[in-house]
C-alpha positions as CSV (number, residue, x, y, z in Angstrom):
1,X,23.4,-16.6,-6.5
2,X,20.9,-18.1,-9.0
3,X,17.2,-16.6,-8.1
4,X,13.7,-17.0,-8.2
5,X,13.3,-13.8,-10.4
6,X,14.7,-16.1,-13.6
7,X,11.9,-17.3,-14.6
8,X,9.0,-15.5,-13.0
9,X,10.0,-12.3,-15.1
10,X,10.5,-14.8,-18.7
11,X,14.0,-14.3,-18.8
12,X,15.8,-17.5,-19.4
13,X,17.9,-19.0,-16.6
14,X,21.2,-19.7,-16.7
15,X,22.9,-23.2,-17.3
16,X,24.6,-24.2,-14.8
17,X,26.8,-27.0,-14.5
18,X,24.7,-30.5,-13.4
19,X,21.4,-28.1,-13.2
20,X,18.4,-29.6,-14.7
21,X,16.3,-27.6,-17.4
22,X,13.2,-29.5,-17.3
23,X,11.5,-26.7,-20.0
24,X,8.4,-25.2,-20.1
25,X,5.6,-25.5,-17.1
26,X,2.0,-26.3,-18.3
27,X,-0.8,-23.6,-17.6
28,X,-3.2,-26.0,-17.5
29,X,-3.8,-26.4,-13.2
30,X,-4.7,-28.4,-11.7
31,X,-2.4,-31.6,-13.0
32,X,-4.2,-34.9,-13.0
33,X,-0.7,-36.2,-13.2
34,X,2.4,-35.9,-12.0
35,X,4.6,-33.5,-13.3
36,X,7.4,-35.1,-15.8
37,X,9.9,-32.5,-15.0
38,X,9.4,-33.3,-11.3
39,X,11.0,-37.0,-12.3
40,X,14.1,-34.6,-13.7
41,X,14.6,-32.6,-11.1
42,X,14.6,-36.0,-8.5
43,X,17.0,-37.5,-11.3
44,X,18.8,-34.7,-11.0
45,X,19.3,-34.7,-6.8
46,X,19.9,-38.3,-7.1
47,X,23.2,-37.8,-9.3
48,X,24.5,-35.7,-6.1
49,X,24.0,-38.4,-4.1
50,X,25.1,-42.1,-3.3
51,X,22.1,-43.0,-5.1
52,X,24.2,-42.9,-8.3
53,X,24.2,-46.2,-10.3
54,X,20.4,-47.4,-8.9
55,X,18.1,-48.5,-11.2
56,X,14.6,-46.9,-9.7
57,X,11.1,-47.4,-11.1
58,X,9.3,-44.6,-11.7
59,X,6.4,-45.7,-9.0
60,X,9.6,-45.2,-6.7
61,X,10.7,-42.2,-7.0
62,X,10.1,-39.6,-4.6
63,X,9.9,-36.0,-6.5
64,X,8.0,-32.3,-6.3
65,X,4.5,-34.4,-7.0
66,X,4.9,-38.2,-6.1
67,X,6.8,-40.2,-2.7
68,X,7.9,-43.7,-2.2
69,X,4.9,-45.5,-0.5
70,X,3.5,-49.1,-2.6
71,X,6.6,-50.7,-3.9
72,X,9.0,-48.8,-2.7
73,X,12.8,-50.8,-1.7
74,X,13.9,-50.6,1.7
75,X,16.3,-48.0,0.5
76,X,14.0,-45.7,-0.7
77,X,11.3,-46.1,2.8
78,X,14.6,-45.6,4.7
79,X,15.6,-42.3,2.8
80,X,12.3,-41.1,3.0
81,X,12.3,-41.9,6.8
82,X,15.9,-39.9,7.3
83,X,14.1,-36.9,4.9
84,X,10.9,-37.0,7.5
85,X,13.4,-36.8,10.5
86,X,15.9,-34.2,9.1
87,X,13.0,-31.6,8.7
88,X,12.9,-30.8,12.2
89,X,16.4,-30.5,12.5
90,X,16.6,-28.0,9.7
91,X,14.1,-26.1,11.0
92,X,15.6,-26.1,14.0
93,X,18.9,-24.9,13.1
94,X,18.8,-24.1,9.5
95,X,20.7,-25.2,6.5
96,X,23.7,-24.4,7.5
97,X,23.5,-25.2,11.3
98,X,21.8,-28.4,10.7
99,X,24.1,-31.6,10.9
100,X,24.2,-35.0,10.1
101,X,24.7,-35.9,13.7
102,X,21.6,-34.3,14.7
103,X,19.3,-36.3,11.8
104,X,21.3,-39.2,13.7
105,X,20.2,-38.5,17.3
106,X,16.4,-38.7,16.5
107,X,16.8,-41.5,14.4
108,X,18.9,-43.3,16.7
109,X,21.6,-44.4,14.6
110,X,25.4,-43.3,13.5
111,X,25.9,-39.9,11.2
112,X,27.4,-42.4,8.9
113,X,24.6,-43.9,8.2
114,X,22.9,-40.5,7.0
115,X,25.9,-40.1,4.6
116,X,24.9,-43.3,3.1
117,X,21.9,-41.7,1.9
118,X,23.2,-38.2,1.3
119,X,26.8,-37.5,0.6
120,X,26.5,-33.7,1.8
121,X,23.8,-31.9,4.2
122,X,22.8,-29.7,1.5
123,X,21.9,-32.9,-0.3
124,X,19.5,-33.9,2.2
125,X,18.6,-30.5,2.9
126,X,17.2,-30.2,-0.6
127,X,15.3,-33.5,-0.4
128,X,13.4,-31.7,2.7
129,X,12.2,-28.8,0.5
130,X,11.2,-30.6,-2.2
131,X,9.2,-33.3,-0.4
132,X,7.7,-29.9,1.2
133,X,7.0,-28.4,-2.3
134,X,4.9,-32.0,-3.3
135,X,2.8,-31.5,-0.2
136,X,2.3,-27.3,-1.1
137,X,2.2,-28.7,-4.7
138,X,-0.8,-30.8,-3.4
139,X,-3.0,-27.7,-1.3
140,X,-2.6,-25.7,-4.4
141,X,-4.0,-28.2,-6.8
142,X,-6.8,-28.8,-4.3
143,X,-7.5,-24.7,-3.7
144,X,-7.2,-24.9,-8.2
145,X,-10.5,-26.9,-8.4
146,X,-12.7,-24.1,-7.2
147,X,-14.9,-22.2,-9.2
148,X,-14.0,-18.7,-9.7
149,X,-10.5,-16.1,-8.1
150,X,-12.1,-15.7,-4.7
151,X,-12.8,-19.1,-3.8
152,X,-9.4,-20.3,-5.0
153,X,-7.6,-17.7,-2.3
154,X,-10.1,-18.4,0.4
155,X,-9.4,-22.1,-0.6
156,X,-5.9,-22.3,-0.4
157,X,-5.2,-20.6,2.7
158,X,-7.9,-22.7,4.5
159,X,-5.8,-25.8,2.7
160,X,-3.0,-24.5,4.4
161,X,-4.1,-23.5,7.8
162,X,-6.0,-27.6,8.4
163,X,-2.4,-28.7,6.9
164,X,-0.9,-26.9,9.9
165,X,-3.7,-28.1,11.9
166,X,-3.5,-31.7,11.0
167,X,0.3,-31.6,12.2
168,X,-0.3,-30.0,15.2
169,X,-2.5,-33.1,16.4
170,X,0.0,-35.3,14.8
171,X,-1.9,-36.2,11.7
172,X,1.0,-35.0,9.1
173,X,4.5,-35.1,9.2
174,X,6.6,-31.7,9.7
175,X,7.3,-29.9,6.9
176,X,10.4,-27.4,6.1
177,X,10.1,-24.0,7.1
178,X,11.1,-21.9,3.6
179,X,13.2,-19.4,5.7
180,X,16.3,-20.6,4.9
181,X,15.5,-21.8,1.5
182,X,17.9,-19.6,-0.6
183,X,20.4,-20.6,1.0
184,X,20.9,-23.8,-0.8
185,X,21.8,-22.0,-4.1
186,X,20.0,-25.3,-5.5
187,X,18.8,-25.3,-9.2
188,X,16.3,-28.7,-8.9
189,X,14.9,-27.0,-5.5
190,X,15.0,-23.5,-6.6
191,X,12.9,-24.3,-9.8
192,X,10.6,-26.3,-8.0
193,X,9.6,-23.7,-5.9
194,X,9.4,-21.6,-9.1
195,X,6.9,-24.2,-10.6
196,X,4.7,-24.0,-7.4
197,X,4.8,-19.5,-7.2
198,X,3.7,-19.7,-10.6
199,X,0.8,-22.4,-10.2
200,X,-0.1,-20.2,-7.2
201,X,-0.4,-17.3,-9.7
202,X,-2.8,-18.4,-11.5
203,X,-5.3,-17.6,-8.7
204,X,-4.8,-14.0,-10.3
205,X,-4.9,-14.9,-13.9
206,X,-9.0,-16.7,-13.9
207,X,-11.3,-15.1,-15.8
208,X,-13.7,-13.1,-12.9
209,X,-10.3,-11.6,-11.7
210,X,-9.1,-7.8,-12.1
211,X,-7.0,-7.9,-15.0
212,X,-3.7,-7.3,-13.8
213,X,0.5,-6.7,-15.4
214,X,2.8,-9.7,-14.5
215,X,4.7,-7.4,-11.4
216,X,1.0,-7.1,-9.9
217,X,0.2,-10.5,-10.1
218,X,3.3,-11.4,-8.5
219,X,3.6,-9.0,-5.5
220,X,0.0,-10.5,-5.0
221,X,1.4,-13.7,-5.1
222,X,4.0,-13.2,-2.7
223,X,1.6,-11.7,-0.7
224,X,-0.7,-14.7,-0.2
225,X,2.1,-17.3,0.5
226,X,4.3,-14.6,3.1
227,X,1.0,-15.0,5.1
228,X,0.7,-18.8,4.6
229,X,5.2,-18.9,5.7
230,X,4.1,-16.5,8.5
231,X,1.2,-18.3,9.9
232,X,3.8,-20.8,11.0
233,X,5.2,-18.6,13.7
234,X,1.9,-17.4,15.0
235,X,-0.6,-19.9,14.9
236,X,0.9,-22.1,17.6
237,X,-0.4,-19.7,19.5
238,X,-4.1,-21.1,19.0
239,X,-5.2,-24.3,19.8
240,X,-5.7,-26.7,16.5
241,X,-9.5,-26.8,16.7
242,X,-9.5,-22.7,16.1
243,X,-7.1,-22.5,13.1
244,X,-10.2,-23.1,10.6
245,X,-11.6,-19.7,12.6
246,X,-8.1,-18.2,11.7
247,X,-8.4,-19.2,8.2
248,X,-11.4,-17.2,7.7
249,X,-10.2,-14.6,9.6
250,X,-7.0,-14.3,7.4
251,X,-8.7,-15.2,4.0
252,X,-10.9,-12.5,4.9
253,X,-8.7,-9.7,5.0
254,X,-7.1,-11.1,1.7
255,X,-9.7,-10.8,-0.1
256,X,-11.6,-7.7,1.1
257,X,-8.9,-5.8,3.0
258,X,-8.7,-3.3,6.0
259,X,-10.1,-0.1,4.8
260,X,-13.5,1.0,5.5
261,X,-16.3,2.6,2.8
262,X,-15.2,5.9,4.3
263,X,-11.5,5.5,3.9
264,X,-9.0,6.4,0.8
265,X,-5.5,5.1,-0.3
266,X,-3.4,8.0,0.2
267,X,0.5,6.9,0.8
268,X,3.2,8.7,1.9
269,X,6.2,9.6,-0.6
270,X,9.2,7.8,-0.1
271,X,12.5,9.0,-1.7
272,X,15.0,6.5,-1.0
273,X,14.3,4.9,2.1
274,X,12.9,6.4,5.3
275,X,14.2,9.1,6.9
276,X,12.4,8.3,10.1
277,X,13.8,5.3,10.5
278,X,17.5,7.2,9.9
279,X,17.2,9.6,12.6
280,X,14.4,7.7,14.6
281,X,15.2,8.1,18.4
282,X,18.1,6.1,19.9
283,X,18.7,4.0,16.8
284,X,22.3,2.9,15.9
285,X,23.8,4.0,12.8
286,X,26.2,1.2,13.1
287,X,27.6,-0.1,9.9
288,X,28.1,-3.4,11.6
289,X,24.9,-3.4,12.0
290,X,23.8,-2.8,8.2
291,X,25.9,-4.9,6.7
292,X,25.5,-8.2,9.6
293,X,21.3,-7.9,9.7
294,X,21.8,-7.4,5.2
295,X,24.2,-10.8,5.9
296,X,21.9,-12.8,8.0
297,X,18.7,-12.2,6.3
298,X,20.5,-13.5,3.2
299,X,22.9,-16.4,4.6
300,X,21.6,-17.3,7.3
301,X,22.8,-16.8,11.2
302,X,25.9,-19.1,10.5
303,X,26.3,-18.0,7.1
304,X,27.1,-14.4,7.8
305,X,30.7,-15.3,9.6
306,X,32.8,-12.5,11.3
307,X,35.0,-12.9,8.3
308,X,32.2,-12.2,5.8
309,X,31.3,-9.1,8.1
310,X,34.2,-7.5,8.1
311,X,34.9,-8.2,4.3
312,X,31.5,-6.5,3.3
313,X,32.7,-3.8,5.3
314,X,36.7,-3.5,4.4
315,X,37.7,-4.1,7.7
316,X,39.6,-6.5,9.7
317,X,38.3,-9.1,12.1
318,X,40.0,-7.5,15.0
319,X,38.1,-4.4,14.1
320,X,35.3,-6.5,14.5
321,X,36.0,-7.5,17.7
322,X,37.3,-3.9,18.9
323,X,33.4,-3.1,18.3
324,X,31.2,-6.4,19.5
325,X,32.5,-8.9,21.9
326,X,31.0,-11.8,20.0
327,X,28.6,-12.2,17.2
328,X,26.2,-13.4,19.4
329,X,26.1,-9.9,20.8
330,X,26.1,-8.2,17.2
331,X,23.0,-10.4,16.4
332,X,20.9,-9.2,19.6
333,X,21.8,-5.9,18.9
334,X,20.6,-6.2,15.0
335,X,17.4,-7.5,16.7
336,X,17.2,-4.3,18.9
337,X,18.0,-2.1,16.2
338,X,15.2,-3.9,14.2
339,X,12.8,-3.0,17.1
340,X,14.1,0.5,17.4
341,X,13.6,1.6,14.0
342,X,10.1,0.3,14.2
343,X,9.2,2.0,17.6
344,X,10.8,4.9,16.3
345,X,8.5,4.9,13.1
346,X,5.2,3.6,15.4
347,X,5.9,7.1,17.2
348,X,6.1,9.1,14.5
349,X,3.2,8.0,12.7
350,X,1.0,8.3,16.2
351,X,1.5,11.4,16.1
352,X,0.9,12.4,12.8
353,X,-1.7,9.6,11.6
354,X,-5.2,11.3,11.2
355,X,-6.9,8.2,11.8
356,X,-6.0,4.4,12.4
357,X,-6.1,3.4,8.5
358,X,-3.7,6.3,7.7
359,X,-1.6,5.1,10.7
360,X,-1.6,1.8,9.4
361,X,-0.7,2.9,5.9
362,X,2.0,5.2,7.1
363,X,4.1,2.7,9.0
364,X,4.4,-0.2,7.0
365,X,5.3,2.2,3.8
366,X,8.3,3.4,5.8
367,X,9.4,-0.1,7.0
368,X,8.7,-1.5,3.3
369,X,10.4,1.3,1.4
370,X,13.3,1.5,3.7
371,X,13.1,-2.6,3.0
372,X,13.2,-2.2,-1.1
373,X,15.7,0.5,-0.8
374,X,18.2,-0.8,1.4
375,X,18.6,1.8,3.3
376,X,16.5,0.7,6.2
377,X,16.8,-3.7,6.4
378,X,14.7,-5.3,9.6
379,X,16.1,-8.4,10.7
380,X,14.3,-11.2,9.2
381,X,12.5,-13.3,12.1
382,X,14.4,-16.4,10.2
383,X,17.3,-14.9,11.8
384,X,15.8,-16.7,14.8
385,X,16.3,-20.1,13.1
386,X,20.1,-21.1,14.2
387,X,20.2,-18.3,17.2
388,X,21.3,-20.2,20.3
389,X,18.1,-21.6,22.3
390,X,18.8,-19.8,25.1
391,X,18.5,-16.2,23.5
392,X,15.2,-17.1,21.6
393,X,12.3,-16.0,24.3
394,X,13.8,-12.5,24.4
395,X,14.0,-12.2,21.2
396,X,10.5,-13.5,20.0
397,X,9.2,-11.4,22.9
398,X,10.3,-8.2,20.9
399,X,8.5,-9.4,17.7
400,X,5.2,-10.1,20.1
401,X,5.5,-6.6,21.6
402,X,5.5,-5.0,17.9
403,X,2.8,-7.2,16.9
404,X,0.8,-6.3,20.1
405,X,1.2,-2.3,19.1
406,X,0.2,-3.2,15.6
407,X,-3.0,-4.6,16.9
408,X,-3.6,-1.7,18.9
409,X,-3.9,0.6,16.4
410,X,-5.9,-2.0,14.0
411,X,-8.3,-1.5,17.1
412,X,-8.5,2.1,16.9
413,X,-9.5,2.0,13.2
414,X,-11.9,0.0,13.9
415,X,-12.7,2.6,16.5
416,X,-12.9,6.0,14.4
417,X,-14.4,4.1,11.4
418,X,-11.7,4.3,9.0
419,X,-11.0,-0.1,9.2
420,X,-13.4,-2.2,8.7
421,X,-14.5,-4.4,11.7
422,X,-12.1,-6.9,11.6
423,X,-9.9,-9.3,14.0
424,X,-7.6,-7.0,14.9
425,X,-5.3,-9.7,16.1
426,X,-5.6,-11.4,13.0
427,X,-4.9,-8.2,11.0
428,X,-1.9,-7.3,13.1
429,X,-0.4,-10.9,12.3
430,X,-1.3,-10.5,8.3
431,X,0.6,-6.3,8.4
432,X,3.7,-8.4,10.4
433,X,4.0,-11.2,8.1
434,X,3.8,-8.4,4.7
435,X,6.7,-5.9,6.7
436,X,8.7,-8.9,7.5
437,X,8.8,-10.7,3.5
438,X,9.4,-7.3,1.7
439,X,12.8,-7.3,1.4
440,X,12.4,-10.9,-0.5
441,X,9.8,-8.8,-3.0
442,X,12.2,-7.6,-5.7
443,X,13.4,-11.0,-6.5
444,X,9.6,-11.8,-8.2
445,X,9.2,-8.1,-9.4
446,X,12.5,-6.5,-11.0
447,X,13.4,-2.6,-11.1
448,X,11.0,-1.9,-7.2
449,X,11.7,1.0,-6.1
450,X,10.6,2.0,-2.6
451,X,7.5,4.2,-4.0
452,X,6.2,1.3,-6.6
453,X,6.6,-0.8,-3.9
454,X,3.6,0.6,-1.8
455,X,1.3,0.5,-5.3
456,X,2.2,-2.9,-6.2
457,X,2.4,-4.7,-2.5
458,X,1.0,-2.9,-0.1
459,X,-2.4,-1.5,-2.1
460,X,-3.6,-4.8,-2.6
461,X,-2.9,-5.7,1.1
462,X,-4.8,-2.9,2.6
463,X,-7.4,-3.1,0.2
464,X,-8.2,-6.4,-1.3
465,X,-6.5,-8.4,-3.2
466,X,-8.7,-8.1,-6.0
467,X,-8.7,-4.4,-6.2
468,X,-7.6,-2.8,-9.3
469,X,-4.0,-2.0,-10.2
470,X,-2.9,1.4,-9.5
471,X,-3.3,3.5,-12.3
């Protein structure tokens, strides 16, 4: 699979056959214009689909940066019109669930008709992530214009959070959740994404910042947009008029933290993984288990097949079936491990922890080095993407109930002195978020191991991200 790590670690990305390599990216961010390589990489989709053979202006074209609105063809408005439409479905069901037929249903017309405008799903799945890239594209820029490190964080996730705001109350079209983004194996989609991690960067390059090594500026960066990908699952729960609160609440503890004056940064070890989470109480050591949670968070619910299963494992699909009656019933039981690992490391840590920052610390440096090491993968809440409706609320209830005990013990930091008043909600939401995009951290920072993980991602989450780099 062709990743993101290519070019944010300088090496040079492979060629591959009908990819676009659209060169260098500018430093200079904000852009006035629009991006010349984001024509390329719309050129580029266009070849893959019936679109082949039209001559289109370059006011038409919808790419990373610009979208058909003055002059463009009925073609193009109709395109764009299937693109708006297919979002939901995709997030929804995800790439791979997603279908033509279900594009067709909401727009009230025949799946042919969608394979007019796209020859294959994936097509048309792209188009969805890079119309959502323009409009992240866009709340970066606008975050870029402020004066100084700080205001361009607290900036850009107050962009983000009236975005979400502004299509809650039906102001903005829906955009695509990024969940299920790798997934494509794109080269146009995959670099525009790229582009944007990179512009985002920046944030950590200005002048008043801590001077910081490329892996530190990247597991910073991956911090700040985990929390903006996360606030889509929690900030429903809110009404519209309070996410500007939320913003502040969540730019807040970017910038400044959890720990209180009183308060050091003292990690656990981790060798390898957790050992906790191995022998936590009443946790299954199923290999099914291992390999179909590893499977799903990287393919997808209808990616990781029985077949694919039981080939990661060298065994055959009646083996399978000897130990789960369906995968439906593997996945729940993924999901329960996923909760049983992190009880089991919550219990631990209670009664260890010397205070609620400690606590805090503790847990997610188990649950991220078991992450980075492999040893110890959570199910992914993307997972929930293409699960069957009817098995959702139980499983979202599980995530709610960890968040819930996270919050709790936010609360009794705040308690003992050792965290900094704070929204303890809020904070629970932003140490949720970080746990559940760690195992998507060593595709931006090369050679992590469980122990640099903590010093590279989870320092600058629980103390600022403008603290120095650990020495």
């Amino acid at each position: 699979m062709l990743d993101w790590r290519w070019r944010v670690t300088g090496a040079s990305i492979p060629r591959t056959k009908g990819a676009c390599n659209p060169g260098r990216q500018p430093n200079n961010y904000p852009c006035a214009e629009p991006d010349p390589r984001a024509e390329m990489a719309w050129s580029a989709l266009c070849r893959r689909t019936h679109m082949k053979g039209r001559k289109m202006s370059s006011t038409s074209k919808l790419s990373v940066n610009k979208r058909p609105e003055e002059g463009a063809s009925k073609f193009e408005r109709r395109r764009e019109e299937i693109v708006q439409a297919a979002v939901a479905a995709l997030n929804e069901h995800g790439v791979r669930g997603m279908t033509f037929g279900h594009v067709a249903a909401d727009l009230g017309v025949v799946p042919t008709t969608i394979g007019y405008y796209f020859r294959h799903k994936e097509d048309l799945a792209v188009a969805c992530f890079l119309e959502t890239i323009r409009k992240m594209n866009q709340i970066a820029d606008r975050a870029l214009q402020q004066d100084g490190a700080r205001a361009r964080l607290r900036a850009i996730i107050h962009e983000y959070f009236d975005f979400r705001r502004r299509i809650a109350e039906g102001e903005e079209d829906e955009a695509a959740n990024f969940h299920d983004f790798r997934t494509t194996q794109d080269p146009t989609a995959n670099q525009a994404y790229v582009d944007f991690f990179k512009k985002v960067r920046t944030i950590f390059s200005s002048s008043d910042a801590e001077p910081l090594g490329r892996a530190d500026r990247n597991a910073r960066t991956h911090i700040v947009l985990s929390q903006i990908y996360w606030a889509v699952h929690w900030l429903p729960q809110y009404n519209p008029e309070d996410y500007p609160g939320m913003a502040d609440r969540v730019s807040n503890l970017l910038e400044y933290g959890f720990a209180s004056e009183a308060s050091v940064w003292n990690p656990p070890t981790i060798e390898g993984g957790t050992s906790w989470a191995d022998d936590a109480d009443g946790v299954p050591n199923d290999a099914f288990l291992r390999v179909a949670t590893q499977l799903i968070n990287e393919e997808g619910y209808l990616g990781a097949s029985v077949q694919r299963i039981s080939a990661r494992l060298g065994v055959t699909k009646g083996s399978f079936y000897h130990h789960n009656e369906t995968k439906d019933d593997l996945v729940v039981r993924c999901f329960e491990r996923t909760w049983q690992i992190m009880r089991g490391i919550q219990g631990r840590v209670n009664a260890q922890a010397q205070n609620g920052f400690d606590n805090l610390v503790a847990f997610a440096s188990h649950l991220v080095g078991g992450q980075v090491s492999g040893q110890q993968i959570l199910l992914r809440t993307s997972a929930l993407s293409a699960v069957p409706q009817d098995m959702r609320p139980k499983l979202l209830a599980g995530f709610d109930r960890s968040s819930s005990r996270i919050s709790s013990v936010v609360s009794d930091g705040i308690a003992d002195g050792s965290v900094r008043p704070i929204d303890a909600l809020a904070a629970a939401q932003v140490i949720a978020g970080s746990i559940n995009s760690a195992s998507e951290l060593a595709y931006w920072v090369p050679g992590l191991t469980p122990q640099s993980a903590l010093d590279l991602y989870l320092k600058p989450l629980f103390l600022g991200l403008f603290s120095p780099a650990a020495g």
